[in-house]
N, C-alpha and C positions, 0 to 999 in steps of 0.2 A: 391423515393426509387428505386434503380437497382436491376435488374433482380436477381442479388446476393445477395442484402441485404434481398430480401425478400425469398430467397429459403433459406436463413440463418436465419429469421426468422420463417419462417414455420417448420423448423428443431427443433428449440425451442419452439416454442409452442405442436412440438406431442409431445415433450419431458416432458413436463407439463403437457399433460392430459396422458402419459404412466405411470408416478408418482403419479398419485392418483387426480392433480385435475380435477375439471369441466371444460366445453372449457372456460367460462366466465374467471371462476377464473386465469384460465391458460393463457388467452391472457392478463391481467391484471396483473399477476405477472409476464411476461416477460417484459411488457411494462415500469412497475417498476426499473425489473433488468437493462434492458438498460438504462436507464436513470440515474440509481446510486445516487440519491438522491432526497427527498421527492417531490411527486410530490400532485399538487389539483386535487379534485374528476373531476372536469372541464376540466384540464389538458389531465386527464388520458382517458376522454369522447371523447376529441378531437383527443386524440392518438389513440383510438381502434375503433372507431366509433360505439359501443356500447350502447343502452341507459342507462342512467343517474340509473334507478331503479336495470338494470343488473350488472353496475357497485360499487353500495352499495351491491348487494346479493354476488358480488363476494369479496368485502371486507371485509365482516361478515364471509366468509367459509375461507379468509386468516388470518384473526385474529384470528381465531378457529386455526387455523394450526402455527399460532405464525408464519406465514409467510411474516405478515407485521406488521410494528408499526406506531402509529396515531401520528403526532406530531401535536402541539397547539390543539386549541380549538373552537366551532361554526364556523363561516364563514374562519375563516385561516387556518381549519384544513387542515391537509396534511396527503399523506401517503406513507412509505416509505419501500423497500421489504426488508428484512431479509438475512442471507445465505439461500440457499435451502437444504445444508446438517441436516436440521430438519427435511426433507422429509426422509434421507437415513433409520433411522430406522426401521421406517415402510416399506422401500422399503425390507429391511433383510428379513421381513417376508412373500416377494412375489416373482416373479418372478426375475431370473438375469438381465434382459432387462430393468423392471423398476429400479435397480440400477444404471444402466449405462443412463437411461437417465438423474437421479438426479446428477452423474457426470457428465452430458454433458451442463446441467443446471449452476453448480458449474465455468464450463469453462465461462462461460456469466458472471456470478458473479466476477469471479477475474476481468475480464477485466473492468469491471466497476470501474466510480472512489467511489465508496464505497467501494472494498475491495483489491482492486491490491494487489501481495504478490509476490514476488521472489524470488528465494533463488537459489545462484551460489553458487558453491562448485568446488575443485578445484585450486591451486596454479594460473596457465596459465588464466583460464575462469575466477578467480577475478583482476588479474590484468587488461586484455581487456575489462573487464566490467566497472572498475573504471578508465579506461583511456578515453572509449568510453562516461561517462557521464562528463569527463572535456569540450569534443570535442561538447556534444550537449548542454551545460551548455549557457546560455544566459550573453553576458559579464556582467560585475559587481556583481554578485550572489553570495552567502555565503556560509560559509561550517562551521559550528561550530561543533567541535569533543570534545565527552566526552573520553577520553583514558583510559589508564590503560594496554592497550596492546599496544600502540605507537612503543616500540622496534622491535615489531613480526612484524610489519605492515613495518619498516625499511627493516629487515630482508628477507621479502616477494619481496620487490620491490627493492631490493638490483639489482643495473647492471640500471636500470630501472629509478630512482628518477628523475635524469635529465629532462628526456621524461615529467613525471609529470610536473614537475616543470615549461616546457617550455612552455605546455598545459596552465597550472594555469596563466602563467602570459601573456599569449596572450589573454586569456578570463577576465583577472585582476579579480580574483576572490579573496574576501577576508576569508581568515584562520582562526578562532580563534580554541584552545585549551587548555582543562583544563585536568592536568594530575599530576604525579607525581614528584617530586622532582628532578630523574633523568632526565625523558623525558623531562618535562621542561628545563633543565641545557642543556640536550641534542638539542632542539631545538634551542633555543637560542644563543650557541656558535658553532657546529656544521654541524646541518640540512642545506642545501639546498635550502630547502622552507622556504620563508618569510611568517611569522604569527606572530599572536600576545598570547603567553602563559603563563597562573598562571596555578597555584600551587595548590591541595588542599592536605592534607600530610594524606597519610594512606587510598592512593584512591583504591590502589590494583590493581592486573590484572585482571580489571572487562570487561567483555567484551565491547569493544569499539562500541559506539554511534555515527553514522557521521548523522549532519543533514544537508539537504539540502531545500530549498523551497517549491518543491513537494512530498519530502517523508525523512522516518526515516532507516538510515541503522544500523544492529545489528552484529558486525564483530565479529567471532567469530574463536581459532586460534587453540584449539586441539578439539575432537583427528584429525581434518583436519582442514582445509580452507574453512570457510564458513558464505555466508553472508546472511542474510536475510531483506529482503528490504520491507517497507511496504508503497504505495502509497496513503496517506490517509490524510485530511486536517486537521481532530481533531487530529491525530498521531502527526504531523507534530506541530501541535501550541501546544499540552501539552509536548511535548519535547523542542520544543523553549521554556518554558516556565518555566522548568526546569533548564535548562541551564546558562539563564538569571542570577535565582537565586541562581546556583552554579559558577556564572563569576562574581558575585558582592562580595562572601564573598571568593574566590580565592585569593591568593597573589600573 
C-alpha cells in the first residue's frame, strides 16, 4: 500500500470512529467498504490484521448498527458493509463534524463497486459523457435501450449524431432498441445509427433505460437533462433481464 493509499485510509477510519464506531468496528467496516463486496471472516482477519475474536466483536456491533449483512451460512458465511448513511441519523443528533465524516464515509461507498451512482445533468456534460463512454467502451460491447424518449435523445444530439455514430462503429458496438411505434419507423428508415429495433405499442415517454455491461443508465429529459447512472452488477443483470423479456414479446 503507498504512502497515499494509506493516509487515505487512515482518513477513513477516524471518520468511522468520529461516527459513532469502535476502532475495531471502524477498521472492519472500512475494510468492507473498500472492498465492495462480501468478504470471509478470514478475508477480513487478513486485511486488518486483527484477531479473529476482535473481528466477530466488531461484527456483532455492525450488525447492531445494520452496518453490515451476513450472506450464506456456517463455514461460507460472509459479510458484506451496508451504506453508511444509517449512521447520518444519529450523526443529526451529535456534533456537525460527525456528520461530515458519515459523508466522507459515503465518498468511500459510491466509489465502491457496490454502490457507484452518478448523475450528469446538463445538455453539454450529457452529451461528453455519453460520447466519452463510446471512446472507453471495449470493442464488441452492447448497449440495449428501453426508450420511449428516443426523439429527445435525437433532439439533444442533433449537429452531434455523426460523432456518435462514428465512435459506435469503430468500437463495433451492437444496438438494440425497444420503443415506440414512431421511434422505431424512425430508426429504421431514418436514423443514422445501425441497430436492431421492435416495437412495444403504448410504451410512452417513459424515461429511457441504456444498458451497458457495467451499469444501468436512467435518462431523463424534463424539467432538464439528466442522467443517472448506476454501477452495479445486480442493477445491471435485473435490467438485462428485463429487457430480454420485453425484446422477445416486442415486434
Amino acid at each position: 500500500m503507498t504512502d497515499k493509499n494509506k493516509e487515505r485510509r487512515a482518513t477513513y477510519l477516524e471518520s468511522a470512529v468520529r461516527a459513532g464506531l469502535s476502532p475495531k468496528a471502524g477498521a472492519v467496516f472500512v475494510t468492507l467498504l473498500e472492498a465492495g463486496l462480501a468478504l470471509s471472516p478470514k478475508t477480513v482477519v487478513l486485511k486488518t490484521g486483527l484477531h479473529r475474536q476482535y473481528i466477530y466483536d466488531a461484527f456483532d456491533e455492525l450488525l447492531e448498527r445494520r452496518l453490515v449483512v451476513r450472506v450464506g451460512e456456517g463455514r461460507t458465511v460472509k459479510y458484506q458493509a451496508t451504506s453508511p448513511d444509517r449512521l447520518a441519523k444519529e450523526a443529526e443528533k451529535h456534533r456537525l463534524d460527525t456528520l461530515e465524516s458519515v459523508q466522507n464515509l459515503m465518498l468511500l461507498y459510491d466509489r465502491s463497486p457496490a454502490g457507484v451512482v452518478e448523475i450528469i445533468h446538463g445538455s453539454q456534460k450529457v452529451i461528453e459523457n455519453e460520447l466519452q463512454l463510446l471512446r472507453e467502451a471495449r470493442e464488441g460491447d452492447c448497449l440495449d435501450i428501453i426508450g420511449g424518449g428516443g426523439n429527445r435523445w435525437v433532439e439533444l444530439f442533433e449537429g452531434r449524431i455523426e460523432e456518435w455514430e462514428s465512435l459506435r462503429k469503430e468500437k463495433r458496438i451492437n444496438v438494440r432498441y425497444i420503443g415506440t411505434e414512431k421511434e422505431v419507423r424512425h430508426n429504421q428508415e431514418e436514423s443514422v445509427i445501425e441497430n436492431e429495433s421492435r416495437v412495444i405499442p403504448g410504451i410512452g415517454d417513459l424515461v429511457t433505460v441504456s444498458i451497458r455491461l457495467d451499469s444501468v443508465s436512467f435518462n431523463f429529459y424534463e424539467p432538464e437533462v439528466l442522467i443517472v447512472r448506476v454501477k452495479n452488477k445486480a442493477a445491471v443483470r435485473s435490467q438485462q433481464a428485463l429487457f430480454e423479456i420485453l425484446w422477445n414479446v416486442a415486434t
